[in-house]
C-alpha positions in Angstrom: 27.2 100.7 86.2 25.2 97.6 86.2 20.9 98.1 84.9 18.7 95.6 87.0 15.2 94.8 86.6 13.3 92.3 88.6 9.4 90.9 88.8 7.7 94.4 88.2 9.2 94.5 85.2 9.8 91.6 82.8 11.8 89.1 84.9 10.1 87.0 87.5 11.7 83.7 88.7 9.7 81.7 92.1 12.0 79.5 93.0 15.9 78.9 93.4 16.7 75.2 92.7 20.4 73.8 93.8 20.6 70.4 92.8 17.6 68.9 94.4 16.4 71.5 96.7 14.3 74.3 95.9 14.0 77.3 97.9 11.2 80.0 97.2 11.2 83.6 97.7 9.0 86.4 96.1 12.3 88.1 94.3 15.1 87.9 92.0 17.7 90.3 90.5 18.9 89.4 87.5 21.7 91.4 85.7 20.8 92.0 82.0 23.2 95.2 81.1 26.9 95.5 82.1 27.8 99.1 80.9 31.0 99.3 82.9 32.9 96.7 85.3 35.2 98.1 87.6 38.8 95.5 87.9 37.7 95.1 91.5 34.2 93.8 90.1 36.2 91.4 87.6 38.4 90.3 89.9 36.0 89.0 92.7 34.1 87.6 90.0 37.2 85.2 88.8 37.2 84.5 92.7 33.6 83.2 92.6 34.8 80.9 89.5 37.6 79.7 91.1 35.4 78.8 94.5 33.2 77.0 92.1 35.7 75.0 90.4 37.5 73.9 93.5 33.7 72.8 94.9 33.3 70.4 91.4 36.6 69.0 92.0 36.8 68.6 95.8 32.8 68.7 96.9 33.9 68.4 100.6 36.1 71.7 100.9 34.4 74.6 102.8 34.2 77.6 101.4 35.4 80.9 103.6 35.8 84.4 101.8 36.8 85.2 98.6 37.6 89.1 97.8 39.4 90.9 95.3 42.2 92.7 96.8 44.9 95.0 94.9 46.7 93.5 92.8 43.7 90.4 92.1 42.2 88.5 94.3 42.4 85.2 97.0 39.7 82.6 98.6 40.1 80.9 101.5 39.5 77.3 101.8 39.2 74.6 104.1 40.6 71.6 102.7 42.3 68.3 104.6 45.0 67.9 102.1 47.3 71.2 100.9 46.9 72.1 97.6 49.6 71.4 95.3 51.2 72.9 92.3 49.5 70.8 89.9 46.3 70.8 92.4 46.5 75.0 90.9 47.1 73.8 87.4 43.7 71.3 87.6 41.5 74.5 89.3 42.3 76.4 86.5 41.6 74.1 83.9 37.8 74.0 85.6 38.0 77.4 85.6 38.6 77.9 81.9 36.0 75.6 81.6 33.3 77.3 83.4 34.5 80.4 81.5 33.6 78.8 78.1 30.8 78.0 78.9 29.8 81.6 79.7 27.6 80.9 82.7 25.4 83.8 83.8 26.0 85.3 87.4 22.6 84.9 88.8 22.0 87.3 92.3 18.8 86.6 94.6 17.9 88.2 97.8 16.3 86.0 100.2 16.1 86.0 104.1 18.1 85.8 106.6 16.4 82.1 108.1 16.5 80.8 104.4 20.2 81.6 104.0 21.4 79.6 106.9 19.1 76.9 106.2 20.5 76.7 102.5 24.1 77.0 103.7 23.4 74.7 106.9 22.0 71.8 103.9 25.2 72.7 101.8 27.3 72.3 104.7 29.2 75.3 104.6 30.1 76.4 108.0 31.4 79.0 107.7 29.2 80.8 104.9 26.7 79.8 108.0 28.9 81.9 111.0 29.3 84.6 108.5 25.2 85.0 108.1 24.7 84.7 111.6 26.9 87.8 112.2 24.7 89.6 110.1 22.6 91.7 110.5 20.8 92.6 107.5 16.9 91.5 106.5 17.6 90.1 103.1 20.6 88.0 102.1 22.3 88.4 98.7 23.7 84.5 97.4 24.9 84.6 93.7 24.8 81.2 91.7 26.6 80.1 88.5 26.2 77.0 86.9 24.0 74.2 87.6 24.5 74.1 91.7 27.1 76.1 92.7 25.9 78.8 95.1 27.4 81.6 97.3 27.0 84.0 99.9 28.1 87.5 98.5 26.9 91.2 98.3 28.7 91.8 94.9 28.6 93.1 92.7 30.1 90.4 89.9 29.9 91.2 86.0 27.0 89.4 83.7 28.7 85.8 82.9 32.0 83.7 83.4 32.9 84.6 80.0 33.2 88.0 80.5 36.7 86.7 82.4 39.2 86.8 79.6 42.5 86.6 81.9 43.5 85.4 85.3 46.2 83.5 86.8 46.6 81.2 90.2 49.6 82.3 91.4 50.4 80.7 95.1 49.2 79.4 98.6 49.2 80.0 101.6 48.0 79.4 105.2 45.9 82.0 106.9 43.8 81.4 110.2 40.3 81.8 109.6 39.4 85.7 110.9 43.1 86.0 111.4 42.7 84.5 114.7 45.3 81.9 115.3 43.2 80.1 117.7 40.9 79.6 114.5 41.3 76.7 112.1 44.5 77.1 110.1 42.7 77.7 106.1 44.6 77.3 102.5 44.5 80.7 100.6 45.0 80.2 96.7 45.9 83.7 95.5 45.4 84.9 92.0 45.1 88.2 89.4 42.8 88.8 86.9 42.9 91.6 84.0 40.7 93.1 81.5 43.3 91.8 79.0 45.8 89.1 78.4 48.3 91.8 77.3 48.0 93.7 81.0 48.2 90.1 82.6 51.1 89.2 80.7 52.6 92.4 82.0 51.8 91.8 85.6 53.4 88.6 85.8 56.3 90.0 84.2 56.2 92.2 87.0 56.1 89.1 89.6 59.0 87.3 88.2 61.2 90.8 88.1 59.6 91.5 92.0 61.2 88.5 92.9 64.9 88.8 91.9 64.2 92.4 93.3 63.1 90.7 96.9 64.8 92.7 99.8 64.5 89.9 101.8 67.2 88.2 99.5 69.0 91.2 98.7 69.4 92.3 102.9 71.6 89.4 103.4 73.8 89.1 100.1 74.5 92.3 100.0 75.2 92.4 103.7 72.9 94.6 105.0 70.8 93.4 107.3 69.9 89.9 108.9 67.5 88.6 111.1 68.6 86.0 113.2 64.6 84.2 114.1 65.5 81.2 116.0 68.9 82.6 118.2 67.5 86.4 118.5 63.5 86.5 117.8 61.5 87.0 114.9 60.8 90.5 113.8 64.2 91.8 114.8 66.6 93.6 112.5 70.3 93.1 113.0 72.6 95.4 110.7 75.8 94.7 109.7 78.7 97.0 108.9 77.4 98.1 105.5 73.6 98.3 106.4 74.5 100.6 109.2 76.0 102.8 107.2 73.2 102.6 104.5 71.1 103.5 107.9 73.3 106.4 108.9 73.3 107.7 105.2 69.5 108.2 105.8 69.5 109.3 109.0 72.2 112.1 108.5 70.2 113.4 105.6 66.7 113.5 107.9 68.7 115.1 110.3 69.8 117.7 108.2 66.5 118.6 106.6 64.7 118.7 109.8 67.2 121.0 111.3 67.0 123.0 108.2 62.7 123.0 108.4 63.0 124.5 112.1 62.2 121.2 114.0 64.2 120.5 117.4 66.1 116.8 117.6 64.5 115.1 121.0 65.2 111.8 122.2 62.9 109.8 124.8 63.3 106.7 126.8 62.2 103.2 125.1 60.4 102.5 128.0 57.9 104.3 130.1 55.2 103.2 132.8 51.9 102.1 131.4 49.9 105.3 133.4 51.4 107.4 130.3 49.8 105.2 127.9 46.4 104.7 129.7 46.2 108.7 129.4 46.9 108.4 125.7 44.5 105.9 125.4 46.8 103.7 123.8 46.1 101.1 126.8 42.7 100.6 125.4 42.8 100.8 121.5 46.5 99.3 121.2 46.9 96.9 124.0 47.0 94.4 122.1 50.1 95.6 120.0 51.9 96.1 123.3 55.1 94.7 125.2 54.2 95.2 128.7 56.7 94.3 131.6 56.1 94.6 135.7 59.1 95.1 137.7 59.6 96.5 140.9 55.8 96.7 141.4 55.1 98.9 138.6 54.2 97.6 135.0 56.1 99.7 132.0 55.6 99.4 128.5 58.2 99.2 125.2 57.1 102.3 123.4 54.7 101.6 120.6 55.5 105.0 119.0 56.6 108.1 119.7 53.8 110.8 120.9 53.4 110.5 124.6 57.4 111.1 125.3 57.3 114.4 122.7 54.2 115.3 124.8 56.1 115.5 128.2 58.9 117.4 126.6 56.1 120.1 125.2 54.6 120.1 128.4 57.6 120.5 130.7 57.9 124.2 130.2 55.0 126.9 129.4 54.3 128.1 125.9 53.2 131.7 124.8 51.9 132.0 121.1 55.0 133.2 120.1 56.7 130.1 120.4 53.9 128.1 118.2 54.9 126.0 116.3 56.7 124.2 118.0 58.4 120.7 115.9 59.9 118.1 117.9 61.8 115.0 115.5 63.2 112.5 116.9 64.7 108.9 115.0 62.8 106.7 117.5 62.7 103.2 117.9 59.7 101.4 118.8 58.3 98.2 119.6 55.3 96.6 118.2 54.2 92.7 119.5 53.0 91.6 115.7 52.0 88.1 115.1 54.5 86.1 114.0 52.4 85.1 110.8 52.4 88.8 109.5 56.4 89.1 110.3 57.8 89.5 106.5 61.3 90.9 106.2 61.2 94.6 107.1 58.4 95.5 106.2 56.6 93.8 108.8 58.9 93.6 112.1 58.7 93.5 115.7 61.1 96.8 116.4 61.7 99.5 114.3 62.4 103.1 113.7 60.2 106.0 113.4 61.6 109.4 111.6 58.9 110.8 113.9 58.0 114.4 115.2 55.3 116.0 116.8 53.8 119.6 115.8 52.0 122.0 118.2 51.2 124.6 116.6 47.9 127.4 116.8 44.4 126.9 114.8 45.7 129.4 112.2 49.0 127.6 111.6 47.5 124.1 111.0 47.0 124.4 107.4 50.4 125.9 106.7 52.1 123.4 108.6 50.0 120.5 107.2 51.6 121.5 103.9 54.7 122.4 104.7 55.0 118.1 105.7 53.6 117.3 102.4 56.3 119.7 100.8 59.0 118.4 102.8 57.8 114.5 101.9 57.8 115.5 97.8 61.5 116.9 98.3 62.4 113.8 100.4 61.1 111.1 98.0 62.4 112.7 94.8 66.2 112.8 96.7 65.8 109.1 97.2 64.7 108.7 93.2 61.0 108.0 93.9 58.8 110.4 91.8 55.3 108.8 91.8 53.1 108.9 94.5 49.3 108.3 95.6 47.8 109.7 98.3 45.0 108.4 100.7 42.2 111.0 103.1 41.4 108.1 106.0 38.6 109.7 107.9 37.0 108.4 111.9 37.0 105.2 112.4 34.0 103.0 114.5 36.3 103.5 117.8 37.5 106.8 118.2 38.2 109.6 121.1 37.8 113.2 120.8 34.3 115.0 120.0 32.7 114.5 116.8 33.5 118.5 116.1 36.6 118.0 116.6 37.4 115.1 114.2 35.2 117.4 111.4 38.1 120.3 112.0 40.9 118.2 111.6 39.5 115.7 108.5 38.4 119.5 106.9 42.0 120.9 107.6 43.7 117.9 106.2 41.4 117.9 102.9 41.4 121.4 102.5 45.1 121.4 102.6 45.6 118.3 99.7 42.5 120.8 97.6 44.6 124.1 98.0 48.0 122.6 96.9 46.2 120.6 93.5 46.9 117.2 94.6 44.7 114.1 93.7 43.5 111.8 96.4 40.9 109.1 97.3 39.4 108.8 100.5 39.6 105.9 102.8 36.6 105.6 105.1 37.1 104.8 108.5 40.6 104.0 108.5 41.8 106.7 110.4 43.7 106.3 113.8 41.7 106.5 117.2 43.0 110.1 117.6 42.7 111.6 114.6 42.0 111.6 110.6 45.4 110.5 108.5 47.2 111.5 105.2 48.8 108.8 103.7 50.9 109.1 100.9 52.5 106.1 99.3 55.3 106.2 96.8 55.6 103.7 93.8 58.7 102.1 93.2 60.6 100.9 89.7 57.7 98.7 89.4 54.8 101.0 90.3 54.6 99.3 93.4 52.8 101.2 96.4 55.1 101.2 99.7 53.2 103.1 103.0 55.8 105.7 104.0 54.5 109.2 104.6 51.5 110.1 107.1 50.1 113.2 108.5 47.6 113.0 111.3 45.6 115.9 113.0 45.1 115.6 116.8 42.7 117.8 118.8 42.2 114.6 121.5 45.7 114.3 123.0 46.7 117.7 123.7 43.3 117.6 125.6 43.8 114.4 127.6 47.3 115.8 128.7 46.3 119.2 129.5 48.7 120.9 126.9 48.0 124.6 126.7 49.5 127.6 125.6 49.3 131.5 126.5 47.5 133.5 124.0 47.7 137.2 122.9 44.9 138.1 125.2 46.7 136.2 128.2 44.5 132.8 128.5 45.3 129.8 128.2 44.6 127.4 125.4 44.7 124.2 123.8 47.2 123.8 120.8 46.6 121.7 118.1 49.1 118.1 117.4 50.5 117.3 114.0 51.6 113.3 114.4 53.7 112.9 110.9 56.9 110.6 109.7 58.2 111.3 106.3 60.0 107.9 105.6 58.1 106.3 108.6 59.6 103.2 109.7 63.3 103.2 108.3 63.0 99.6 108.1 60.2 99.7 105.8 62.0 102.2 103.8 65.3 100.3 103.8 63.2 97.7 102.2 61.9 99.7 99.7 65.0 101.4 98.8 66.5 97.9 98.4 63.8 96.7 95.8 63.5 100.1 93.9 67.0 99.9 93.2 67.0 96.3 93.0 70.0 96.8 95.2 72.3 98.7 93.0 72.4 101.9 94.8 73.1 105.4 93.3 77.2 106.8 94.2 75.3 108.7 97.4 73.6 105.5 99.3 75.7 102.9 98.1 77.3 101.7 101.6 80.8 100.9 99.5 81.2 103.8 97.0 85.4 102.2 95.4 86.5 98.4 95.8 90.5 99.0 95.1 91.8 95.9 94.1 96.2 95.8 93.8 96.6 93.1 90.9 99.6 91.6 93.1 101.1 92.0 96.9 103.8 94.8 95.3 101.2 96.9 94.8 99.4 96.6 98.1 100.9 100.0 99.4 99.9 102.0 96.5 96.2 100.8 97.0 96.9 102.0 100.3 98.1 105.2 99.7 95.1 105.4 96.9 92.2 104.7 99.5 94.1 107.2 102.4 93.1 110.4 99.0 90.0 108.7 98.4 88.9 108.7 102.0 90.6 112.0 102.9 88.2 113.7 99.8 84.9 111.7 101.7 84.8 108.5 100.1 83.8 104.9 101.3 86.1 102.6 100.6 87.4 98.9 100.8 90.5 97.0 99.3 90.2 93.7 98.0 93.4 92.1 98.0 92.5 88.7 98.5 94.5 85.6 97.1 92.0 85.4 93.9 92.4 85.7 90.1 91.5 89.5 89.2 88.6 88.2 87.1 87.0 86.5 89.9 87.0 89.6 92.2 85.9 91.9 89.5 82.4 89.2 89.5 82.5 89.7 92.9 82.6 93.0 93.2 79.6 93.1 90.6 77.4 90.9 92.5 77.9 93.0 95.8 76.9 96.1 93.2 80.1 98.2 94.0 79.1 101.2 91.7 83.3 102.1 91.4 86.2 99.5 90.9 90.3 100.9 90.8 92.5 98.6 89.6 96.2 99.2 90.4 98.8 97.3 88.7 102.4 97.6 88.4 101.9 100.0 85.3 99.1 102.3 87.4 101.5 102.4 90.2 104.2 103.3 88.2 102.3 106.1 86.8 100.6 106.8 89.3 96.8 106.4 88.3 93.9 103.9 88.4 92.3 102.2 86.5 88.8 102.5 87.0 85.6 100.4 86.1 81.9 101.8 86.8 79.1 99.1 87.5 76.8 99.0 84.6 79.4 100.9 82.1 82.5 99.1 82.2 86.0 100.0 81.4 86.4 104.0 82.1 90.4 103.9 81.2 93.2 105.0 83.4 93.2 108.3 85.2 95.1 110.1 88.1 93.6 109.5 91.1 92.7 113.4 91.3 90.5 113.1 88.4 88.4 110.4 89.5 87.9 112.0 93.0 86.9 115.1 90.7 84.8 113.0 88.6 82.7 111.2 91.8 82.5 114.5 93.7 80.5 115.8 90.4 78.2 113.1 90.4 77.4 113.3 94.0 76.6 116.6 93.6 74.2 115.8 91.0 72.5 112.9 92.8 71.4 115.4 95.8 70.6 118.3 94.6 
């Protein structure tokens, strides 16, 4: 909570001086109390000091935007020269400066002429484009210091020294409005914390993030590649052991969807744009699309799922007692991203979908709404993830569908999340153009949030396609349309899985379960005859006889996180048994190979039930 007074009470200032100008207006805010600061509030604060200290050291940069964002904060500057690594070191020094000398945050409201006159005289173009967009009576500018001024709503806490820790961690390029037409800007991104203690944390968390980088991981341990400058950016090539990582996954959905009552569908990856004008993708997603004209007709790579599950539904009449009715299908998808938002796979250019489609009746929403938030709980605790947060996005500014509609659907979503105890925030207006959204994110090793699991309510596209049903009383009606994925895009998972795990797998995912490695050549048809039992009794296997010292292949085998190593020598073979190693425990001692098949079918069992 921040307590205000201004001229009716006991603070009244006429003017607003930066360096030698001085601008009057009839009002002034000025913060006297902070009773509570949020982190977001801190955090865009440190982003104003920052802005301020790069304007005392470089006077010519322009300043663009500056928020606080999750995990801290970023500005966006345009500057000549990049910044450097010691440029970062120099802009904090200022900063800890400016901090010292506990400058008070210092808000005024003036209008809208006066702000672009001020930011026109300071020469900050693009504080001026961002007022002329505006369309508010009063503007809010908030100055520090003895010049330093800036456009911002706020809020920002009472002085620079009420920023005890923050860190400038990186730049980056981004195009002013995200438009890469727009001038090409330098984005320093930092954190801030209420404590050195919780900084110190989070940047612990950063250097760990980074040996945990799927995008490092994909391709040393083999699973996936992307090939940008032979192939195309964005596209996911996986090898021998990713596919099977992929497979894994995919068996398992398979299995549970089967097992929840849904139907496996597959649909084409390409369809004529007519079906996507009736969706209304055309006009909210065209953007987003690959669209291709041959023969005189103009198709379009599937951006997702819906419209093909919606022919299916529709190509045979319903009564009630068929309701619901669950279509899945493992879909792939195409998606024309920007090549400056590509990043490994979480970002990418084709991918995925663990998709399905529910039409169901008005009295079966709310039970089938909860039966896809039970199913993604059992999902994410099988995979090891057991933290969550969940996310209510409500109608966006462009929308279809009747406002009535969209109050149903938001309603049945939130009652749903109310009757089955679970927290969640609401996220206004970032629903999609169809329908309200669940979203619910789990947190990796590192209490990371990864976007997986969404639930959307749909009363517009079974209207635009005509869907209908027949009813007890013999009429037909409109069904209601459940959008949801579970894992969503499988890449994205993938991704995830890799950095949770930091790539070391449990016995169930790991793409090679037992490396047997044959000391010498005489041994080579034991191994064999070991790995024939070991994949007879389900087991993934590989032999690593190559002309290396044991030692050396033992590293190996660590550094490609093999969770089981059998060594057979001329002693095992002899005796016929293995000696085994287990990735983080070491040397297990020799057993029959019937024991260890025993021993791994046990701790598979454990791992997914």
């Amino acid at each position: 909570m921040l307590l205000v007074i201004d001229e009716k009470t006991d603070v009244i200032r006429e003017n607003f001086q930066i360096g030698q100008e001085v601008y009057e207006e009839p009002r002034i805010i000025r913060v006297i109390e902070v009773l509570w600061v949020s982190l977001d509030t801190l955090r865009h604060s440190c982003s104003h000091v920052m802005a301020q200290a790069v304007k005392e050291l470089w006077p010519e940069v322009k300043l663009a935007i500056g928020p606080s964002i999750e995990d801290g904060f970023y500005y966006d500057f345009d500057k000549k020269e990049p910044f450097t690594d010691e440029d970062l070191n120099r802009v904090e020094q200022k900063m800890f400066g400016i901090i010292k000398k506990n400058e008070p945050f210092i808000r005024e409201e003036i209008s809208k002429n006066k702000a672009l006159e001020l930011f026109g005289k300071l020469k900050e173009d693009y504080k001026v484009e961002l007022i002329q967009g505006l369309g508010d009576e009063k503007i809010s500018v908030y100055k520090t210091g003895e010049s330093f001024v800036d456009l911002c709503r706020g809020p920002h806490v009472g002085s620079t020294g009420e920023i005890r820790a923050f860190k400038l961690l990186s730049v980056a390029g981004a195009y002013w409005h995200g438009i890469e037409t727009n001038p090409m800007l330098q984005r320093i991104y930092g954190t801030c914390f209420e404590s050195q203690k919780e900084l110190d944390e989070h940047l612990k968390n950063i250097e760990e993030a980074k040996t945990r980088d799927h995008r490092k991981l994909g391709p040393q341990l083999e699973i996936f590649d992307i090939y940008h400058e032979q192939a195309g950016a964005g596209l996911v090539f996986y090898g021998p052991k990713g596919a099977i990582l992929r497979t894994i996954i995919e068996d398992y959905e398979k299995k549970e969807h089967l097992k929840r009552g849904y139907q496996i569908v597959i649909t084409p990856n390409i369809m004529q744009s007519g079906l996507w004008q009736i969706s209304g993708h055309y006009e909210y997603y065209q953007e987003n699309m690959y669209i291709i004209n041959s023969e005189g007709k103009e198709f379009v790579l599937k951006p997702m799922n819906c419209p093909g599950h919606i022919l299916i539904y529709k190509s045979k009449s319903h009564s009630y007692r068929d309701l619901p009715v669950r279509l899945f299908e493992l879909g792939t998808v195409y998606r024309r991203e920007k090549a400056g938002v590509l990043h490994g796979l979480l970002r990418v250019r084709g991918f995925t979908q663990d998709d399905a489609h529910i039409f169901c009746l008005p009295e079966q929403l709310k039970p089938e709404i909860k039966g896809v938030i039970d199913f993604v709980f059992d999902t994410m605790k099988a995979f090891g993830f057991n933290d969550v947060s969940i996310e209510l996005s409500t109608r966006p500014e462009k929308y279809i569908g009747s406002e009535d509609d969209w109050v149903l659907a938001t309603q049945a979503l939130e009652d749903s999340l109310k009757e089955k105890g679970l927290n969640y925030e609401i996220n206004p207006g970032d629903g999609a153009f169809y329908g309200p959204k669940i979203d619910i994110k789990l947190k990796d090793a590192l209490k990371r949030k990864w976007q997986c699991a969404t639930i959307q309510c749909d009363f517009a596209l079974p209207k635009r396609f005509d869907l209908s049903y027949v009813d007890s009383d013999g009429k037909e009606k409109q069904p209601i349309m459940l959008h949801r994925v579970v894992l969503g895009s499988l890449e994205r998972f993938i991704g995830a899985l890799l950095e949770h795990y930091k790539g070391d797998f449990p016995l169930w995912l790991a793409p090679v379960q037992v490396l047997i490695m044959p000391i010498k050549d005489a041994q080579a048809d034991y191994a064999l005859k070991i790995k024939k039992d070991l994949d007879d009794n389900g087991l993934r296997t590989e032999i690593d006889n190559r002309n290396e010292t044991l030692d050396k292949r033992i590293r190996n085998a660590e550094l490609s996180k093999i969770p089981y190593v059998l060594v057979v020598g001329a002693r095992e073979a002899a005796q016929e048994k293995v000696s085994v190693r287990k990735r983080g425990s070491g040397d297990l001692g020799v057993m029959a190979a019937g024991e260890f098949i025993n021993r791994t079918k046990e701790e598979l069992a454990s791992e997914v039930a």
